[in-house]
Residue frames as qw, qx, qy, qz and C-alpha x, y, z in Angstrom:
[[0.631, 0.579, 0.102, -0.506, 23.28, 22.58, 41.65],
 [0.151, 0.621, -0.698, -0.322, 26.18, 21.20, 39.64],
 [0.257, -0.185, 0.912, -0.259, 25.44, 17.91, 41.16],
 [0.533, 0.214, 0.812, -0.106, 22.19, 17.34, 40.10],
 [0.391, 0.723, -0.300, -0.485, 22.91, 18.43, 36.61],
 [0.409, 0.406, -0.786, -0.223, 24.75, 15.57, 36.16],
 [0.364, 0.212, 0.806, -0.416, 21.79, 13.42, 38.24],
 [0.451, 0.608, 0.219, -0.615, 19.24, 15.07, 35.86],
 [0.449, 0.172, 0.637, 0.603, 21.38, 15.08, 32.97],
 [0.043, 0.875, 0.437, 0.203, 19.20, 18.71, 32.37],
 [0.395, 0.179, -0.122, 0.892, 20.95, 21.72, 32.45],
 [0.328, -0.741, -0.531, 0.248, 19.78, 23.96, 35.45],
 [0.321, 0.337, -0.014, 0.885, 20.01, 27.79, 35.66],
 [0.228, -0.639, -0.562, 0.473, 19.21, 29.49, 39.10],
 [0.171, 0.703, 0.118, 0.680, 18.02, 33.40, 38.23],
 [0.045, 0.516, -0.407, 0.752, 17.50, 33.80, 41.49],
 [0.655, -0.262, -0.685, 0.185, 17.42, 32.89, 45.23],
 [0.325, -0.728, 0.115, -0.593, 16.99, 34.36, 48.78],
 [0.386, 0.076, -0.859, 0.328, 18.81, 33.10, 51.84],
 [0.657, -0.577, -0.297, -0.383, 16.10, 32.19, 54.55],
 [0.401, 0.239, -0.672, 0.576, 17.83, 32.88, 58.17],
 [0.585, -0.559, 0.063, -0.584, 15.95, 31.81, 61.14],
 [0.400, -0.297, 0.825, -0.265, 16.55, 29.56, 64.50],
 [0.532, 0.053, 0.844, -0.042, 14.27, 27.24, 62.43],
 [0.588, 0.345, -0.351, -0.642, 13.02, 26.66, 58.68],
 [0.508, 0.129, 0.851, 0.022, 10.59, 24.07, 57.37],
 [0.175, 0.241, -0.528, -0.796, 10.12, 23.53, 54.09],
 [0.686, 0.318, 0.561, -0.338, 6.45, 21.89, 52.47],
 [0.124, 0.167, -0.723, -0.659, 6.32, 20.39, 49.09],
 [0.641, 0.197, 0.335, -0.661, 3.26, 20.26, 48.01],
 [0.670, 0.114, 0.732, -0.036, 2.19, 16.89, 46.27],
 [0.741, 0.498, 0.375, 0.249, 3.24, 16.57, 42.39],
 [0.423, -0.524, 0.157, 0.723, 6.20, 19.36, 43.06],
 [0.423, 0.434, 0.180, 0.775, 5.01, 21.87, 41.80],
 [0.247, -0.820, 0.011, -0.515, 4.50, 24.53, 44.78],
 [0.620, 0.079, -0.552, 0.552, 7.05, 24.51, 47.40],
 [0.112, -0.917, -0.080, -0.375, 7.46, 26.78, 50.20],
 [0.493, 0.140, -0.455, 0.728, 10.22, 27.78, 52.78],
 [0.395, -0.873, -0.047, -0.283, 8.77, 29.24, 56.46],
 [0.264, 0.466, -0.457, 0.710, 12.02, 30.89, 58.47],
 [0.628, -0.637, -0.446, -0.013, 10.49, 30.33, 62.43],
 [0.099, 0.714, -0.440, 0.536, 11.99, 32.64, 65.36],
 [0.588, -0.470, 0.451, -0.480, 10.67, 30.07, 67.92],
 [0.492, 0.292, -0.817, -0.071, 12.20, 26.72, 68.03],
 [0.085, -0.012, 0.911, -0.404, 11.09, 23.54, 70.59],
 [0.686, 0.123, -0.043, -0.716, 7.48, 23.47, 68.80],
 [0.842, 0.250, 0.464, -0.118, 6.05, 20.35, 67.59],
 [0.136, -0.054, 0.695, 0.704, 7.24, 19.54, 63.83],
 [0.187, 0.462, 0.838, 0.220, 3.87, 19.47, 62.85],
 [0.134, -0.856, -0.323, 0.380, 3.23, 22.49, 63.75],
 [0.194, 0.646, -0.309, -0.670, 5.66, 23.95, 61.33],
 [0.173, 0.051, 0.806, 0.564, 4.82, 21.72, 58.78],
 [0.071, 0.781, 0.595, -0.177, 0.99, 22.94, 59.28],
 [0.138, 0.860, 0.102, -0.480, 1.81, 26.51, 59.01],
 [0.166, -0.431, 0.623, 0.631, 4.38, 25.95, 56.19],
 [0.205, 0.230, 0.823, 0.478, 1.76, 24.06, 54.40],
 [0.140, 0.826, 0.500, -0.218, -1.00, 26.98, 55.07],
 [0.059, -0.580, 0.295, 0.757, 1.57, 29.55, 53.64],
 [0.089, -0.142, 0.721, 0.672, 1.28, 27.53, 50.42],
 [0.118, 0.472, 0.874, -0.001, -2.13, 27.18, 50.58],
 [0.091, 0.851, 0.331, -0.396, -2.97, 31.10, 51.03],
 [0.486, 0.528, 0.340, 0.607, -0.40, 32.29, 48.28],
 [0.197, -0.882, -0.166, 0.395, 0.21, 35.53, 49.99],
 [0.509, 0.814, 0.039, 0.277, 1.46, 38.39, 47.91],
 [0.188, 0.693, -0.265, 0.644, 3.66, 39.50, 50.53],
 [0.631, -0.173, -0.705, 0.275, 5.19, 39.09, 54.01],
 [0.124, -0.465, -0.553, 0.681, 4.19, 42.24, 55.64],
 [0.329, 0.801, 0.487, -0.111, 2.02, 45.17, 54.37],
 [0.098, -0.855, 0.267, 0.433, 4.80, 47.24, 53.48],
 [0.202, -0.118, 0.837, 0.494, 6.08, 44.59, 50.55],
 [0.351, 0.621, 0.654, -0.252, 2.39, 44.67, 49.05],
 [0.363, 0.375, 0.522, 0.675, 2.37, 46.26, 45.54],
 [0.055, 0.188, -0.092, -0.976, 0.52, 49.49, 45.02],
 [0.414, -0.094, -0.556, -0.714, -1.49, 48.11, 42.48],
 [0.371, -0.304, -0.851, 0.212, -2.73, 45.29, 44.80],
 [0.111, -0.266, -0.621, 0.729, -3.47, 47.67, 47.48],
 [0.273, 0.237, -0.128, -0.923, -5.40, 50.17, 44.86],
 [0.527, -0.121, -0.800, -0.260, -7.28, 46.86, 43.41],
 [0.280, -0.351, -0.793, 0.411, -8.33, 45.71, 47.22],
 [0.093, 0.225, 0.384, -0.891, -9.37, 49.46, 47.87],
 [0.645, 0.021, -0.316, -0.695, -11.86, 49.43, 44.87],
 [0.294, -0.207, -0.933, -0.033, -12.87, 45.88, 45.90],
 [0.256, -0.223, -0.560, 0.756, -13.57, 47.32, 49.33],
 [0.284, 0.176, 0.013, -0.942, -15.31, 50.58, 48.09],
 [0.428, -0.064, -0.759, -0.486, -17.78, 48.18, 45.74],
 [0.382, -0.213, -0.899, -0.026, -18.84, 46.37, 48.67],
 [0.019, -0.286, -0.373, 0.882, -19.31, 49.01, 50.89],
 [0.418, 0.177, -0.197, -0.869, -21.74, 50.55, 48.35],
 [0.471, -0.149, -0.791, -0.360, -23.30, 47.13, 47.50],
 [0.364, -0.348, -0.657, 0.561, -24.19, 46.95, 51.52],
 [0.057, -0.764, -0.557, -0.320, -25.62, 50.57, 51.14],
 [0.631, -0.291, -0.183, 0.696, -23.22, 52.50, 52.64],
 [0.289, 0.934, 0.179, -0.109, -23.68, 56.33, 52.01],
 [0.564, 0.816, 0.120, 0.037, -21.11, 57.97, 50.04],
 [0.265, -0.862, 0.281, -0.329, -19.27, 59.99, 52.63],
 [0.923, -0.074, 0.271, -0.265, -18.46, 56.49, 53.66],
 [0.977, 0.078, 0.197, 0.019, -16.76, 54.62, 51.36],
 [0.456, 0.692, -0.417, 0.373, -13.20, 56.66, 51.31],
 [0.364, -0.608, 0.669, -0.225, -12.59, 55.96, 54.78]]
């Protein structure tokens, strides 16, 4: 980082970072850098394109989270009313729309 401080000539301050550890990682920058992403693979000898495809669908779907168990609360409590709405908009009976 030090390095391209004095490339930049912009003082840089990391708050924070995560080390990605897999047999493979491809990163995607998405045109006019300003959405990046970083996919960690456990299977290696694919195509490249193939992780550059799914690395560039991560950035495309914006996921909130990498399994259901990293998913906010709120999020989940927000999706359930989504859920319940439609259920009732569809005509669901009552009894219904907690499962």
């Amino acid at each position: 980082m030090t390095e391209f401080v004095g490339i930049i000539g912009e003082k840089l301050d990391l708050s924070y970072y995560e080390k990605v550890e897999a047999p493979y990682v491809q990163a995607y920058i998405h045109p006019g850098n300003r959405l990046a992403t970083l996919v960690g693979f456990s299977k290696t000898g694919l195509n490249v394109q193939v992780y550059k495809d799914v690395a560039m669908q991560v950035a495309a779907m914006n996921p909130v989270a990498v399994d259901k168990d990293d998913v906010p609360g709120k999020i989940v409590a927000q999706e359930i009313e989504i859920g319940k709405e439609q259920a009732k908009r569809e005509g669901k009976p009552e009894n219904m729309l907690e499962r």
